[in-house]
C-alpha positions as CSV (number, residue, x, y, z in Angstrom):
1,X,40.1,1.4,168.4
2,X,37.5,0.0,165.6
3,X,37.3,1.1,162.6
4,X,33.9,3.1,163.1
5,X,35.5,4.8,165.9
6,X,38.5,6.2,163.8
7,X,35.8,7.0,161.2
8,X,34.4,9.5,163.5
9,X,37.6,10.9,164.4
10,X,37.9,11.5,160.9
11,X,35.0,13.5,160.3
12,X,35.1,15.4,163.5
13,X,38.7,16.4,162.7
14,X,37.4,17.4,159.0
15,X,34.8,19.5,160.8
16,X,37.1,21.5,163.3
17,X,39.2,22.0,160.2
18,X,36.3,23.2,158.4
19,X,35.3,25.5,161.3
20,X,38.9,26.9,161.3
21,X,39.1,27.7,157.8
22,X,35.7,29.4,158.1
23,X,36.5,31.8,161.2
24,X,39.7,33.0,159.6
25,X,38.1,33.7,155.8
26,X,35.3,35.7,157.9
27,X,37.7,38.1,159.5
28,X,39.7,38.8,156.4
29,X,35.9,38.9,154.1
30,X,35.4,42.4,152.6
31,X,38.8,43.3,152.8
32,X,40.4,45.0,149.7
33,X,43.3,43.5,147.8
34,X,45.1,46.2,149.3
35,X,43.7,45.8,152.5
36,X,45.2,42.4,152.4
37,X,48.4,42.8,151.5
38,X,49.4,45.7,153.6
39,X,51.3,44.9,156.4
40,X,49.5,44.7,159.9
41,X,52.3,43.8,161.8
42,X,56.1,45.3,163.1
43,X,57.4,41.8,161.0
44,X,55.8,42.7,157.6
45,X,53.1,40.1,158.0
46,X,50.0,41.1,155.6
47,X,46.4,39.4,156.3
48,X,47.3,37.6,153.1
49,X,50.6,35.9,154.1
50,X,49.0,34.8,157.2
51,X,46.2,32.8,155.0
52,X,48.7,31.7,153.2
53,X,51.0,30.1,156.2
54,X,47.5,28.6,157.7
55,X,47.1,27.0,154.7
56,X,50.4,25.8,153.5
57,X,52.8,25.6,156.5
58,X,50.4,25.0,159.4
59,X,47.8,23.0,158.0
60,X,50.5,20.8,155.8
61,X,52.2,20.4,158.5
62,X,50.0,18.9,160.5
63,X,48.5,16.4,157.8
64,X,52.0,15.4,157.0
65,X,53.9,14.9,160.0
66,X,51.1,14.6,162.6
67,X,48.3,12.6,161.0
């Protein structure tokens, strides 16, 4: 694969990433502080704590381990 090829990857990947982030900080925007740290879920899980596994465990994850 050449180098300009891989460059592309690169920004499409930063785009899709970019996209992601946006869709989920649009369905949590206007929520309270409460709001988002009461728990929606039977396992506790708050709209905060899911934020903050997309951001530190998934998306860590992947950039570690994966890319």
């Amino acid at each position: 694969m050449t180098e300009s090829a891989l460059t592309q990857q690169a920004a499409d990947l930063r785009k899709y990433l970019a996209e992601q982030r946006e869709h989920v900080l649009g369905a949590v925007e206007g929520l309270s502080e409460e709001d988002m740290r009461r728990p929606v879920l039977p396992t506790g899980w708050s709209c905060a704590g899911l934020v903050q596994h997309l951001a530190l465990d998934v998306e860590r994850f992947w950039f570690r381990r994966v890319m």
